[in-house]
C-alpha positions as semicolon CSV with decimal commas, in nm:
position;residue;x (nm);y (nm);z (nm)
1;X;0,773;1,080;-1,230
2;X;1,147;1,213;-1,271
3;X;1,363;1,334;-0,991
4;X;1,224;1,128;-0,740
5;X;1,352;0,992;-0,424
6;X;1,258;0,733;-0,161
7;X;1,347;0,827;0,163
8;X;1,273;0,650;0,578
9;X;0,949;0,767;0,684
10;X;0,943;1,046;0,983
11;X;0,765;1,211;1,187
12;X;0,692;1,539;0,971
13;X;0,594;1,282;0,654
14;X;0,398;1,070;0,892
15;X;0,190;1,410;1,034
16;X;0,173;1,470;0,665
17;X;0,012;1,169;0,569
18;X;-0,231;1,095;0,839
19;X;-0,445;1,385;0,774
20;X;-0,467;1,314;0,432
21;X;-0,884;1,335;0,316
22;X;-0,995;1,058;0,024
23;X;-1,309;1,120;-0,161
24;X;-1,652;0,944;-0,193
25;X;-1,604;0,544;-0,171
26;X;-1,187;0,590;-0,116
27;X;-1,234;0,792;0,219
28;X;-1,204;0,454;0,349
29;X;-0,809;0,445;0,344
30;X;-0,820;0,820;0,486
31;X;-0,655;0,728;0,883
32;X;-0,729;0,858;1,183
33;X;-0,463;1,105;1,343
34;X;-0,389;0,926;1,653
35;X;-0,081;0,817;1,865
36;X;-0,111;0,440;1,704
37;X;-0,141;0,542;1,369
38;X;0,158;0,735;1,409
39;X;0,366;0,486;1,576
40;X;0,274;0,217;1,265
41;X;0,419;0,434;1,032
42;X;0,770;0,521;1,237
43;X;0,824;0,121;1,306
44;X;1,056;0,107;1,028
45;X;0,887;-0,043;0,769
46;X;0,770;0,265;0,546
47;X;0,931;0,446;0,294
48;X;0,816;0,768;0,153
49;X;0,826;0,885;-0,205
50;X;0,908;1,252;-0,294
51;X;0,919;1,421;-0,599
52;X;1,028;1,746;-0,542
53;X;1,037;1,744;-0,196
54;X;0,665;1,716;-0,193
55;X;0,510;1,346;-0,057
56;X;0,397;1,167;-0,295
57;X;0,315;0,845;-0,177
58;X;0,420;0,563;0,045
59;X;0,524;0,196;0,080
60;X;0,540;-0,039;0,349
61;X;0,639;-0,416;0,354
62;X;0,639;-0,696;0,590
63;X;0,373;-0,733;0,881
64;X;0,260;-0,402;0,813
65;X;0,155;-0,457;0,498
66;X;-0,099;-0,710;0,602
67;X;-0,471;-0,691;0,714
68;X;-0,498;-0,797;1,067
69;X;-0,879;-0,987;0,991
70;X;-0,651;-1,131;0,671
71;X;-0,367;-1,288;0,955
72;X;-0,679;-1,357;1,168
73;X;-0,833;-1,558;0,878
74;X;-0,481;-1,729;0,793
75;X;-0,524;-1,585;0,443
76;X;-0,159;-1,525;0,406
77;X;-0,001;-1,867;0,390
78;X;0,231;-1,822;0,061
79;X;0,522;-1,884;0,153
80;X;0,824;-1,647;0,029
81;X;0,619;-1,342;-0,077
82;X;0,698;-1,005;0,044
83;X;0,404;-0,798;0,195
84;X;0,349;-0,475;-0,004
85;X;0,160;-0,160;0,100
86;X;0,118;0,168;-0,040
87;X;-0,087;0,493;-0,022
88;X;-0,100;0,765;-0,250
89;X;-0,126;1,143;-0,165
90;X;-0,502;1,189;-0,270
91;X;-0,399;1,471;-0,499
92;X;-0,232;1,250;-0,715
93;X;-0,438;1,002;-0,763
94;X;-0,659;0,887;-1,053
95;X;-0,360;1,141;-1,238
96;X;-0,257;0,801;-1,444
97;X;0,044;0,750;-1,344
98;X;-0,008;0,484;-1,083
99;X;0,140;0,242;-1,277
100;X;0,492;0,436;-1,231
101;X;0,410;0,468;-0,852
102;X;0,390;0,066;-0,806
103;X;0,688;0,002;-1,038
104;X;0,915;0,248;-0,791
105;X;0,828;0,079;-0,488
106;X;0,804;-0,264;-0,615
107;X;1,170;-0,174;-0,756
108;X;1,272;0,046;-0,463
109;X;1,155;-0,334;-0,278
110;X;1,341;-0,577;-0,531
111;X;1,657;-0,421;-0,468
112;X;1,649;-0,378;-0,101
113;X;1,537;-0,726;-0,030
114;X;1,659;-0,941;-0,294
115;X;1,322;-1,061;-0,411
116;X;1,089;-1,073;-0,722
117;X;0,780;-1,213;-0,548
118;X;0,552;-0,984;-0,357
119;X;0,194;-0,990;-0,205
120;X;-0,075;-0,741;-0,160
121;X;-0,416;-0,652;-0,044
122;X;-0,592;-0,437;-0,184
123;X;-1,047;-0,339;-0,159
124;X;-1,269;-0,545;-0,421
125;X;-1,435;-0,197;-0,551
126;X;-1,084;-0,024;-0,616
127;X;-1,094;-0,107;-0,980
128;X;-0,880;0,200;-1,050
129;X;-0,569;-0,017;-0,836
130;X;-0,708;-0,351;-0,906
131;X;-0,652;-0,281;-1,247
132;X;-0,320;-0,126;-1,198
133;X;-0,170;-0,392;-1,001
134;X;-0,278;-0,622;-1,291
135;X;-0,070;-0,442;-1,522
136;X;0,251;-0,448;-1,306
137;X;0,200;-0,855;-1,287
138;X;-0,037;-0,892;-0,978
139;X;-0,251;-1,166;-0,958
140;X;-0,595;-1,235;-0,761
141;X;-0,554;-1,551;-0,540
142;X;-0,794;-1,496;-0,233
143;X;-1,067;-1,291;-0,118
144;X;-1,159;-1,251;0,239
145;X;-1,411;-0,995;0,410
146;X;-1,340;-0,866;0,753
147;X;-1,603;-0,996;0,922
148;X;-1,973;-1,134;0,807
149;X;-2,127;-0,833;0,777
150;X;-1,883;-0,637;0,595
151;X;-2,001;-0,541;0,241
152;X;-1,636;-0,516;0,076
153;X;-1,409;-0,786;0,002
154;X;-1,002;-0,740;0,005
155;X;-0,847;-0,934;-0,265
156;X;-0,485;-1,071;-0,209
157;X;-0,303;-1,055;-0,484
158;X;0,009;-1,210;-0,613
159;X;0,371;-1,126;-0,820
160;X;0,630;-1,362;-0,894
């Protein structure tokens, strides 16, 4: 990915992204195109990837990076890890170059907040991310399921 930038997220890129379809088992992360999906991605804490001017992807950090069941569960008790979140345009992924797309953010990330140690989530059956956050340095610490009957587990994972 050359000529990139990361920009704030706005209101066109958030429109953008909200209506974006996954397929088969990853229609899971496609979102619902509501007011409060909306408003969590103008709080300030996403960033938007573009490579010539088209939306790539998108990170967030902090609380919004976090799955509420997770918080509920008190799954997140590391201390001095930053929360990391992204989403990828659906018609880039499985392109193999997802390893590029973490190493942005996580770098876009390092810089802005001074930090080397970070902390996602991410769904048990996405082996295609589980296995590319393992080769940017992630680690498995936890797993947690939403609620008893869920089927999937998330997996927090860990960089430092």
């Amino acid at each position: 990915m050359k000529d990139y930038q990361i920009v704030e997220m706005n209101e066109a890129y958030a429109n953008m992204i909200v209506n974006w379809k996954y397929e088969n088992e990853y229609s899971i992360y496609s979102m619902n195109n509501n007011k409060d999906t909306l408003d969590e991605f103008l709080n300030g804490s996403y960033n938007v990837l573009l490579m010539n001017d088209e939306v790539i992807g998108y990170y967030c950090f902090g609380f919004s990076a976090l799955v509420p069941s997770g918080i509920k569960q008190n799954v997140y008790q590391d201390e001095g890890y930053l929360d990391f979140g992204l989403g990828k345009n659906p018609r880039y992924c499985g392109n193999g170059n997802g390893l590029e797309f973490v190493k942005i953010g996580l770098d876009y990330l390092k810089a802005k907040f001074n930090t080397n140690k970070f902390r996602l989530t991410v769904y048990d059956f996405n082996k295609r991310a589980i296995k590319v956050y393992e080769k940017a340095g992630f680690k498995a610490k936890y797993a947690f399921k939403i609620n008893e009957k869920a089927s999937n587990y998330f997996i927090v994972m860990l960089l430092n």
